[in-house]
C-alpha positions in Angstrom: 21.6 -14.2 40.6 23.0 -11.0 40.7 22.4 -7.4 38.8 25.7 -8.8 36.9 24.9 -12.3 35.7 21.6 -11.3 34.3 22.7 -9.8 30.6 25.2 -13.1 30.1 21.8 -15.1 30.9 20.0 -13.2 28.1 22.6 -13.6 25.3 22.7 -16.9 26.7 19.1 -18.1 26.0 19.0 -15.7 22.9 22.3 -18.1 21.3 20.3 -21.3 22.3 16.7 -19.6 20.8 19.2 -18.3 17.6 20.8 -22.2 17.4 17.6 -23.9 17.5 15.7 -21.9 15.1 18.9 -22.8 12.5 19.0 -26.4 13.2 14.9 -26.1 12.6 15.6 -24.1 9.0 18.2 -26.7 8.3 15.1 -29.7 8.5 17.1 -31.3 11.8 14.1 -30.4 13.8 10.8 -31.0 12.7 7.9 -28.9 13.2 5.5 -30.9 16.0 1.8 -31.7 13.8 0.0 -29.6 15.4 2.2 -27.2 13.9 1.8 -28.9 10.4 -1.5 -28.6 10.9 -1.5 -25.0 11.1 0.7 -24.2 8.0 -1.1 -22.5 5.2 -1.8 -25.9 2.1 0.2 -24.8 -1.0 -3.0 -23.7 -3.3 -2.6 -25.1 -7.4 -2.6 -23.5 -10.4 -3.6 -24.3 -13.8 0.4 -22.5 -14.5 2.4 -24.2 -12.1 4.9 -26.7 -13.7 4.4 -29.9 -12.7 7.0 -33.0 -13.6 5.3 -35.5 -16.2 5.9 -39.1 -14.3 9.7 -40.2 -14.0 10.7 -37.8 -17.3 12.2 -35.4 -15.5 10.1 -32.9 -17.9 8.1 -30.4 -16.2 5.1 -28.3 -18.2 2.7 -26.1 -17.5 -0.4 -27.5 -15.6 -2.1 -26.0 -18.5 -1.1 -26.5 -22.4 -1.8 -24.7 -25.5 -2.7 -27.0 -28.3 -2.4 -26.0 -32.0 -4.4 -28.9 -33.4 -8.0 -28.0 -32.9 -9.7 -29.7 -36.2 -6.4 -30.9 -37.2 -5.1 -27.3 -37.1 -7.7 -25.7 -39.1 -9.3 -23.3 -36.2 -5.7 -22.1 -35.3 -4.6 -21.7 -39.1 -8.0 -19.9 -39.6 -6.6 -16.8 -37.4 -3.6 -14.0 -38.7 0.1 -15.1 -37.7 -0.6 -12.1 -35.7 -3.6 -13.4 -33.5 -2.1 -16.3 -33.5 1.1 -14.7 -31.8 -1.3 -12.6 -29.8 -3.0 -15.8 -28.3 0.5 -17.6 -27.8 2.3 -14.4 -26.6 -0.8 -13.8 -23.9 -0.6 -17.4 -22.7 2.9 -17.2 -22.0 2.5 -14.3 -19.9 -0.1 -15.6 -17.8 1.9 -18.5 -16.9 0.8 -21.7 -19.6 4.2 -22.1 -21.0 3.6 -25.6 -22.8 2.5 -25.5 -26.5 1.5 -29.0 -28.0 2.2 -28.8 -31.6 2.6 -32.0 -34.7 4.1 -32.8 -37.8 0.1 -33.5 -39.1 -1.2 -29.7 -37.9 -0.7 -28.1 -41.4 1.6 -25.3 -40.7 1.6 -25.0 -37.2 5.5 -25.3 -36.9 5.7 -22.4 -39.4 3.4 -20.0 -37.0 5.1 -20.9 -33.8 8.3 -20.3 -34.5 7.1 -16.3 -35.0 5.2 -16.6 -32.1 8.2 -17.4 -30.1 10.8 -15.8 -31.7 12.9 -13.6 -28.8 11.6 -15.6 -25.8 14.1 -17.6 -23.3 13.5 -21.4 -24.8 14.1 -23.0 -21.0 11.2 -20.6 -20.0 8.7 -22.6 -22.5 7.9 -26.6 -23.4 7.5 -27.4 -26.7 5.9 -30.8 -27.2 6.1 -32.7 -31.3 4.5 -35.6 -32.6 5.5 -37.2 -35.2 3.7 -39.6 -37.2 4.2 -43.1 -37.9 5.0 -45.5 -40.7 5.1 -42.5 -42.9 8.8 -41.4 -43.1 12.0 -44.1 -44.1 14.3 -41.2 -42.2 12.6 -40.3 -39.2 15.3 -38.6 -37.5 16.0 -36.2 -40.9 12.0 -35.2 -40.2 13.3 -34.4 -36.5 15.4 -31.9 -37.9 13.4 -31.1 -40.3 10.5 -30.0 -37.1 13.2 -28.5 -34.8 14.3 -26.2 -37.5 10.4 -25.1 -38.7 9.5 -24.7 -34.8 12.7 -22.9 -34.5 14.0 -25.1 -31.1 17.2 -27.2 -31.2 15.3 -29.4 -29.0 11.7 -30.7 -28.0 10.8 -31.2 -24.3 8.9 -34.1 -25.4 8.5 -35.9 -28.7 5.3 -38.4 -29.3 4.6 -41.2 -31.5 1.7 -39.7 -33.1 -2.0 -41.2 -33.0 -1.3 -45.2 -32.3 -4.6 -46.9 -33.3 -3.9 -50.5 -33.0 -2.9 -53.1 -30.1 0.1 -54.0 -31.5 1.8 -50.7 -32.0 4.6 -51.3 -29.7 5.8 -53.9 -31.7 4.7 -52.4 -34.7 7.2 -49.1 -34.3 9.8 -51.0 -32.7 12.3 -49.5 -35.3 10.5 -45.9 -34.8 10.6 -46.5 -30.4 14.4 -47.3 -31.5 15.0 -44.0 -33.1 13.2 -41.9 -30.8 15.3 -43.5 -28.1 18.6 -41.9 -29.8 17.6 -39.1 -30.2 16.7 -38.3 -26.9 20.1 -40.0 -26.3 21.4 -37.1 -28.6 19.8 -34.0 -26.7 17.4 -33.8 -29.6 14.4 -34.8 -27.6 14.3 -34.2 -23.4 10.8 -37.1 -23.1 9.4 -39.9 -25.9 6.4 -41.0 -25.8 3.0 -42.1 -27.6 -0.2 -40.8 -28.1 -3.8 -43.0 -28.6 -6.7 -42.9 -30.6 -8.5 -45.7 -29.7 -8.8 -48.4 -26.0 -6.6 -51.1 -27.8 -3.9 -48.5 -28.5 -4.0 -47.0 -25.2 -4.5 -50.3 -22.9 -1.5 -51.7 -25.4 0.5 -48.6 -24.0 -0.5 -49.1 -20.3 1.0 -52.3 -20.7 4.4 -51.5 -22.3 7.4 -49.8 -20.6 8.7 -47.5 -23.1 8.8 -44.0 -23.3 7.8 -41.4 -21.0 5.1 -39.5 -21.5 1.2 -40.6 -22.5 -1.3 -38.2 -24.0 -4.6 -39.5 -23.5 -8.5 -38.3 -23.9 -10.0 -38.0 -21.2 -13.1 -36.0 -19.7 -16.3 -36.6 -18.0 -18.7 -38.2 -20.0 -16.7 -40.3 -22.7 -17.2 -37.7 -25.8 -14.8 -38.5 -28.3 -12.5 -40.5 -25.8 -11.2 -44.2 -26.6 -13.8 -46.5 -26.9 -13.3 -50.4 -27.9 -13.8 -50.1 -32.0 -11.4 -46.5 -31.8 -14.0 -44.9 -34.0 -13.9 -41.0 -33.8 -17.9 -40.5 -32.4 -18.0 -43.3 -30.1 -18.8 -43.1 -27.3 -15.5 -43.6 -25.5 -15.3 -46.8 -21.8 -14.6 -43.5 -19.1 -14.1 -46.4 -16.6 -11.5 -48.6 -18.7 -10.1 -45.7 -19.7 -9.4 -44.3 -16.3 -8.2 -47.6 -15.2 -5.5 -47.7 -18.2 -4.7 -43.9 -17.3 -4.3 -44.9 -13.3 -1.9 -47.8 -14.3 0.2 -45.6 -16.3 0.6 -42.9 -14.0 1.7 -45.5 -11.2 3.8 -47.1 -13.4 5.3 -43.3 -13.9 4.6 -41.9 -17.0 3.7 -38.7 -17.8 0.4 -38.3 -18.1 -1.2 -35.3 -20.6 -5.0 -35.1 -21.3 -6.3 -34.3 -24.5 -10.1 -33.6 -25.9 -11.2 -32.2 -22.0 -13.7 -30.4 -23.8 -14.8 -32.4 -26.0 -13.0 -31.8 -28.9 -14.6 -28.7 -28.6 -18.0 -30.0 -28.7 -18.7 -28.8 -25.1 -20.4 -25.4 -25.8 -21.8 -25.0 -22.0 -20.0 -23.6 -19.7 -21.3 -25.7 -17.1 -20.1 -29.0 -19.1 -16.6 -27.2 -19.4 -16.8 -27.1 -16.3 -17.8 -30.9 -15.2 -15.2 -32.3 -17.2 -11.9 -29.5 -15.6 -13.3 -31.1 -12.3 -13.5 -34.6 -13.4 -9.8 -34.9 -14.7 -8.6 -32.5 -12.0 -10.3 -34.9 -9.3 -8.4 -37.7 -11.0 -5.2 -37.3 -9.4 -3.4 -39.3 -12.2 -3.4 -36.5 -14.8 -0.1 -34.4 -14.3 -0.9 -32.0 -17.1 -4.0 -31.0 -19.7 -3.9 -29.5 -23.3 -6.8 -27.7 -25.0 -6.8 -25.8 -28.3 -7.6 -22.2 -28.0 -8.3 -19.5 -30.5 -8.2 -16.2 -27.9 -6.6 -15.1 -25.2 -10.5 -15.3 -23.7 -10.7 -19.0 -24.0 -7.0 -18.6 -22.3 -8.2 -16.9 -19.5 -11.5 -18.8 -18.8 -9.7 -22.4 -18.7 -7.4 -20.9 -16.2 -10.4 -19.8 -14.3 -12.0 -23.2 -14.6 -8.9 -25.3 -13.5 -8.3 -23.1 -10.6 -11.4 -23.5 -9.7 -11.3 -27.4 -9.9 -8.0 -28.1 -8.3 -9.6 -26.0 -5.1 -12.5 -28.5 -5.3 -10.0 -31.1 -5.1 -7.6 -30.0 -2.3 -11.3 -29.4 -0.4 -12.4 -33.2 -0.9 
């Protein structure tokens, strides 16, 4: 090779090295696994948004609840805590706020609290409650206008306590079903009070989305009579949960901390790792009252989920 040839043979391997490394950007060319191997895991979040099942919703890891008591611990702070707490959420990265037609003027404090921030940057969940309305759909409008949202990312039948509530709220499923065909709604879906309810929802195929309780050692989690304080079947339970999820429903988890009851830290902590070992809940909701309570159930989850990717 001469003096000559040798700068057209650079340019020429440095094309082939420049083609190969676009055809490997482009996905034609896979990385070998010992290179797979190598590549840094993608490390969870209690903010990332995660898609609930086959809805085509994504939320927050981490949700913001507004019934604690039925409301009364959130309604017990100003409008301006209150808009502190959900403000300081936000800007740490738990965008999903949980909210219901039965918390006593929740709708009427959130709207305040979100008033001026980009509605596709937050999810607003609604339940609504059932048998208690002839117009269901007016009491839609009726929510989206308190809440001040022309839609809700996902809309619940509220608090189902018996086996037959599928058939029961046909008419209500029905409704729910046009509105989401309307825009109104982006999910539908149900939550349980009670194993019946919630083994009666495992097995049925509509809606989207299931809120269920769930933590580590059954308090105030579905047991077979679906009274309040008893001790809820963790291992039917879980199975009901793991059939949903499979089947793909979005799956939100309610009372992780007992309903509040869990005043260790250390039993906070059991029950973030228990449902964040699960693998079958997509997304969590817990009622705060301070951007403290905020901050530590990030910690926690964060913490959890790098338990789990270690396991």
């Amino acid at each position: 090779m001469t003096h000559q040839d040798q700068p057209n043979r650079r340019r020429f391997l440095e094309q082939i090295g420049a083609g190969a490394a676009g055809v490997w950007a482009a996905g034609a060319i896979a990385p070998s696994s010992a290179q797979a191997e190598t590549a840094a895991p993608v490390k969870r979040s209690a903010t990332d948004l995660v898609p609930l099942g086959d809805s085509g919703v994504k939320v927050s890891r981490l949700g913001m609840g507004t019934g604690s008591r039925g409301g009364k611990i959130q309604r017990d702070l100003s409008q301006a805590d209150f808009t502190k707490m959900i403000r300081h959420g936000i800007d740490r990265g738990v965008t999903f706020i949980d909210t219901a037609d039965n918390y006593q003027e929740m709708h009427e404090r959130i709207r305040p609290a979100i008033r001026g921030i980009d509605r596709e940057k937050i999810q607003i969940q609604c339940k609504i409650p059932h048998g208690k309305y002839d117009d269901p759909l007016k009491e839609l409008d009726r929510f989206r206008a308190e809440v001040g949202t022309d839609y809700f990312d996902t809309l619940l039948i509220h608090c189902a306590r018996t086996a037959d509530w599928p058939e029961k709220e046909k008419e209500l499923r029905e409704l729910l079903d046009t509105a989401k065909e309307k825009g109104l709604i982006r999910a539908t879906g149900v939550s349980m009070h009670g194993l019946m309810p919630l083994e009666a929802a495992a097995n049925c195929d509509w809606g989207d989305v299931r809120l269920v309780r769930i933590n580590h050692n059954g308090t105030k989690m579905d047991g077979p009579r679906g009274d309040w304080n008893e001790p809820g079947d963790i291992a039917r339970v879980t199975a009901a949960v793991e059939k949903m999820h499979k089947s793909g429903k979005g799956i939100l988890g309610m009372k992780l901390i007992g309903n509040g009851d869990f005043t260790s830290a250390a039993d906070r902590q059991k029950a973030v790792d228990f449902v964040m070992g699960l693998g079958t809940v997509d997304a969590v909701v817990i009622g705060f009252k301070s951007p403290a309570e905020i901050d530590e159930s990030i910690m926690r989850i964060n913490q959890a989920l790098a338990k789990a990717d270690k396991s």
